[in-house]
N, C-alpha and C positions, 0 to 999 in steps of 0.2 A: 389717305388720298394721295395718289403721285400728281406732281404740278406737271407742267409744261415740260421744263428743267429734266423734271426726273425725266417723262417718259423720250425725251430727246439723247437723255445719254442710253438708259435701258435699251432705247432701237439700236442705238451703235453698238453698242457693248456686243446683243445677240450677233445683229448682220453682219458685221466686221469678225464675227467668230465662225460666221458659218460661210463668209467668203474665204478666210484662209483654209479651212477643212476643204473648199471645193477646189482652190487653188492648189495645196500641197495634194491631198487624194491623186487626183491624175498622175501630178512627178511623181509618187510611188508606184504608183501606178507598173508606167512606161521605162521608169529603172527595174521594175523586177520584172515584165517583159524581157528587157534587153538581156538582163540576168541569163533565164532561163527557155529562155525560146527556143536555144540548140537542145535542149533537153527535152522538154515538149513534141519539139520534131521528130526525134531522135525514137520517141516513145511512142508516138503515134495517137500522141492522148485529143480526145473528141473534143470536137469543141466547145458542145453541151457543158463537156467536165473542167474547162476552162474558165469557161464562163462563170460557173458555181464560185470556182476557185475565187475568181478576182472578188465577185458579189462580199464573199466572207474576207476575202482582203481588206475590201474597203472600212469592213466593221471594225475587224481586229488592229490594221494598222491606225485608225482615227482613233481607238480604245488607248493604243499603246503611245499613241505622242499626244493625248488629249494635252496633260499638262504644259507642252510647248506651244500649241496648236494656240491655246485661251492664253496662258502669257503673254507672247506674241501680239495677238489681235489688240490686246487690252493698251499694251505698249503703243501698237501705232496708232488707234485712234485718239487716245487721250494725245499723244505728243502734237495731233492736229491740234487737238484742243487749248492744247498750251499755247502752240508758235500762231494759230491764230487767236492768242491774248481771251479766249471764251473764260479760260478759267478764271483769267484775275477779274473779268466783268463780274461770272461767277459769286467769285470771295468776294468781291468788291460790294456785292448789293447787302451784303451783312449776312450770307450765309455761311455757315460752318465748314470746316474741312471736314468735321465728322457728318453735318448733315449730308456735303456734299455726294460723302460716299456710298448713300444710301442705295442711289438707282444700281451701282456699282453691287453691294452686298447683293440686292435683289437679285441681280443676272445674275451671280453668283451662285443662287440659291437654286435661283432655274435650273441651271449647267448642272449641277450639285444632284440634284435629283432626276434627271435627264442620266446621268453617268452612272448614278446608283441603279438605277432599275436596270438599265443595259447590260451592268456586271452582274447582276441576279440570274438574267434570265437571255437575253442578246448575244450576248456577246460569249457565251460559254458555249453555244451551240456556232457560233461563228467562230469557234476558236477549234471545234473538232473537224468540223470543216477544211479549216484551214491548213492543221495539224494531216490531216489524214490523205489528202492532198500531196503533199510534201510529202511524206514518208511511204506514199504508194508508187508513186511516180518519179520524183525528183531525186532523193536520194539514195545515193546506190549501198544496195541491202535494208532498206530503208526499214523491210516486215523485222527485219531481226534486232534492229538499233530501236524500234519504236518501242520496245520492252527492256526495261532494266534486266540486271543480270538474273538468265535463267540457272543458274546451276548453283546448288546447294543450298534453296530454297527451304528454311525454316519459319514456318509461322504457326502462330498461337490462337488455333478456332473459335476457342469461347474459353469459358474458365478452366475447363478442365481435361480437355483436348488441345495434343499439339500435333503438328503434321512437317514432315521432314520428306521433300524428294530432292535428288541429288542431280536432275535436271528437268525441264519440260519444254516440250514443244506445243508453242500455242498454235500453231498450225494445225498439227494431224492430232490435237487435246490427249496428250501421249506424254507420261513422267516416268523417269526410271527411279528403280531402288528407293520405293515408295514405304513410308512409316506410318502410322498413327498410333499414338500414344494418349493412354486415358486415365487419368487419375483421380484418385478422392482423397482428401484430407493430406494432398501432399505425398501422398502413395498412391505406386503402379496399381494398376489396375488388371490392365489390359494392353498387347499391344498387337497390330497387324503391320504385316511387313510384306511387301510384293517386289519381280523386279521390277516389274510395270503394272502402270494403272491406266486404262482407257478411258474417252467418255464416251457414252451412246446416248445421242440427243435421241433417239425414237422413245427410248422408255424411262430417260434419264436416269440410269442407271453407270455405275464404272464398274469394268470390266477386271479385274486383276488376275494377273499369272503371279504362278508358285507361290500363291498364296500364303502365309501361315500367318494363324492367332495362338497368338499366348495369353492364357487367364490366369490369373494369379493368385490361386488359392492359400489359405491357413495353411492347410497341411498338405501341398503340392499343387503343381501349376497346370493347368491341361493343356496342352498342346492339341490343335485344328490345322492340320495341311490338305491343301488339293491343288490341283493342277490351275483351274480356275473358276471364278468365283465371278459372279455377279452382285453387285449390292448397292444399295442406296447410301449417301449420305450426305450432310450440311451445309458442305462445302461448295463452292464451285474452281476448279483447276486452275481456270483462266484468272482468277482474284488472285490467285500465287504470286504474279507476277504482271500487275495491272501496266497498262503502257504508261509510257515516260510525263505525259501528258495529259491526263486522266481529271488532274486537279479541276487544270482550266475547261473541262468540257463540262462538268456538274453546275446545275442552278446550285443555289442557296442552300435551299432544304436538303440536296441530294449529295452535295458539300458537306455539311454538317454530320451528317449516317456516313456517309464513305470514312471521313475521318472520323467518329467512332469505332466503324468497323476495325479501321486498319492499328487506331490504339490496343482494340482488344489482342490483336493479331500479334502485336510486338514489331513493327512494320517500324525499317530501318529509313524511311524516307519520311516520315509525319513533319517533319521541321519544311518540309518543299510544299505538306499541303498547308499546312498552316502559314505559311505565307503568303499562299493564295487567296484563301481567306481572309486574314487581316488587311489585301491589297484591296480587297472590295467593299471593306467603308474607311481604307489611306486615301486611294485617290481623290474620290467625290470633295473630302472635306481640301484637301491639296489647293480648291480652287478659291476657297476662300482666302488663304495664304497668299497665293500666287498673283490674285487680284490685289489684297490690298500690298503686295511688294510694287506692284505694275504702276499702280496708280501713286504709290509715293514717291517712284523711280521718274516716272511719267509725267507729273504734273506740274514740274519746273521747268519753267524755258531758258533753255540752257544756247550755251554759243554755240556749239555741235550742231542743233537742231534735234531733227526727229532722226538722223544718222545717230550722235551719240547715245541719245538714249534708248534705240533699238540694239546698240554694241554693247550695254550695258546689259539690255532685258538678254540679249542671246544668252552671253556669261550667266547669266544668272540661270534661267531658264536650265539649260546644259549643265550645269552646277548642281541643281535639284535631281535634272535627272542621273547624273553620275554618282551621288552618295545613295539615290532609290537603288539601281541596278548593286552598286557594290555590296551597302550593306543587306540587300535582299540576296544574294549568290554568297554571301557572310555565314547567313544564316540556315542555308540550304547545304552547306559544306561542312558545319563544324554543328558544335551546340552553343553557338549566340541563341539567344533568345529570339523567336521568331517578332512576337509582337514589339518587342524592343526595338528590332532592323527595320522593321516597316514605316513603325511613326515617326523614327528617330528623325528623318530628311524633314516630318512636318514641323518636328520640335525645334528644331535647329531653326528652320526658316521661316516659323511662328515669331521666334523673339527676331530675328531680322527684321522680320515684318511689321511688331513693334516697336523698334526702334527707328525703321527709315520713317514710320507713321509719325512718329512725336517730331522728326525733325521736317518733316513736311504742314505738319500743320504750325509752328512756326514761321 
């Protein structure tokens, strides 16, 4: 049963969390307005598709500062609490510092699963939105930078298929100096080689010029050439070279098969999705951390006031999020271990969180 107590701090905790989301939302707002509005103009983009634009701004930018957003709020309300002496009545009637943190953990929990479903399913679709947007309109060349590098494109089908083109155009679904190679038991098999390969969405078929298959017999290879050739196969051209962004647009489930896929393929970028991945139960659990740092940071009435200990929550805040961003770009760059770089910011500022705890409840 929550008392009195709990549910009076539980209400602050939420409303003070969803007045700086409404507070900070607009300044982003009307900063990335200011940004890009000569570009907008310039482009002649509708205002329908503006509008879209911001709607998925709103999701993705509150996605991506949640952590600041809920430290923040936690900071200033409790420091009310302190400077007006709430807290010591609080401790003073015989309750715990742990009890007291309970309303605290709760909102916590709320937040917590609030942010987990939104990275499942929310905010992945507000993130291609947003992604697609920008690199249709806003930045220049944007169709060709929104795909990692198209030329000399090696990947690995399934177990025993590998496919080698030496570029593509996901525009006109058009690859030159196209391979496939097919093996058993660790030997050739087979291999077809084109200089180009089309797609034809009407029958889903690709199209290839100059053809040739080699079969690879015991006692001599057959050779198959023709001018061109129609045929089906497994693949699709556009997977070659997935856009740069691809991670954050998949729910869960569809996260989970993408990175399958691109393991089986031999995909030189797996460390970027798997970071995505493990960001989508880092964050959630982040705000347990973040709350009980706020509230230890927070709950002493200091000479500063509610100044000091907001100069304290920023650092700190900004702290968190500057080892997420590096060791997340760490591990997208090199081979750090992905799930390593991700929790690492929680583990670090887990035992903080521990220790400002013990000396707060003191």
């Amino acid at each position: 049963m929550l008392t009195i107590i709990d549910r009076y701090i539980l209400k602050r905790y939420l409303a003070t969390f969803a007045a700086m989301l409404l507070m900070f939302i607009p300044i982003g707002i009307v900063i990335d307005v200011s940004e890009k509005v000569n570009k907008m103009i310039e482009n002649k983009i509708p205002l329908t598709e503006i509008a879209i634009y911001y709607f998925h701004f709103t999701i993705y930018f509150a996605n991506s500062l949640f952590p600041i957003f809920l430290f923040l709020s936690i900071i200033w309300f409790t420091s009310k609490l302190a400077n007006n002496t709430e807290i010591i009545a609080i401790l003073g009637s015989g309750i715990s510092f742990s009890r007291f943190l309970r309303p605290y953990i709760i909102g916590a929990s709320i937040i917590s699963v609030f942010v987990l479903l939104m990275g499942f399913w929310v905010v992945p679709a507000s993130s291609e939105g947003f992604n697609n947007f920008r690199y249709t309109y806003l930045k220049g060349g944007g169709q060709d930078q929104v795909r990692g590098d198209n030329t000399d494109v090696y990947r690995q089908i399934n177990d025993n298929e590998f496919l080698y083109v030496n570029s593509f155009n996901p525009v006109s679904k058009l690859a030159f100096n196209f391979a496939l190679e097919k093996f058993k038991k660790e030997k050739l098999v087979s291999k077809i080689t084109a200089s180009r390969i089309k797609w034809n969405p009407k029958d889903s078929t690709y199209t290839m010029y100059d053809y040739t298959k080699r079969t690879v017999g015991s006692l001599g290879d057959k050779i198959e050439k023709m001018p061109e050739k129609n045929e089906k196969f497994s693949f699709d051209l556009e997977d070659l070279t997935p856009v740069i962004y691809i991670a954050e647009t998949l729910s869960l489930t569809e996260l989970y098969d993408f990175i399958d896929k691109e393991k089986q393929r031999g995909s030189s970028n797996i460390n970027v999705y798997m970071v995505v991945l493990y960001k989508k139960f880092s964050v959630p659990v982040s705000a347990f951390i973040l709350t009980i740092i706020a509230v230890s940071v927070s709950s002493m009435k200091r000479r500063g006031g509610m100044g000091m200990n907001l100069t304290i929550g920023i650092a700190l805040a900004f702290a968190y999020v500057f080892f997420d961003k590096i060791f997340g770009v760490l591990a997208e760059k090199s081979s750090f271990s992905p799930l390593i770089a991700v929790w690492f910011p929680n583990l670090i500022f887990g035992i903080l969180a521990i220790f400002l705890l013990r000396n707060a409840k003191r």
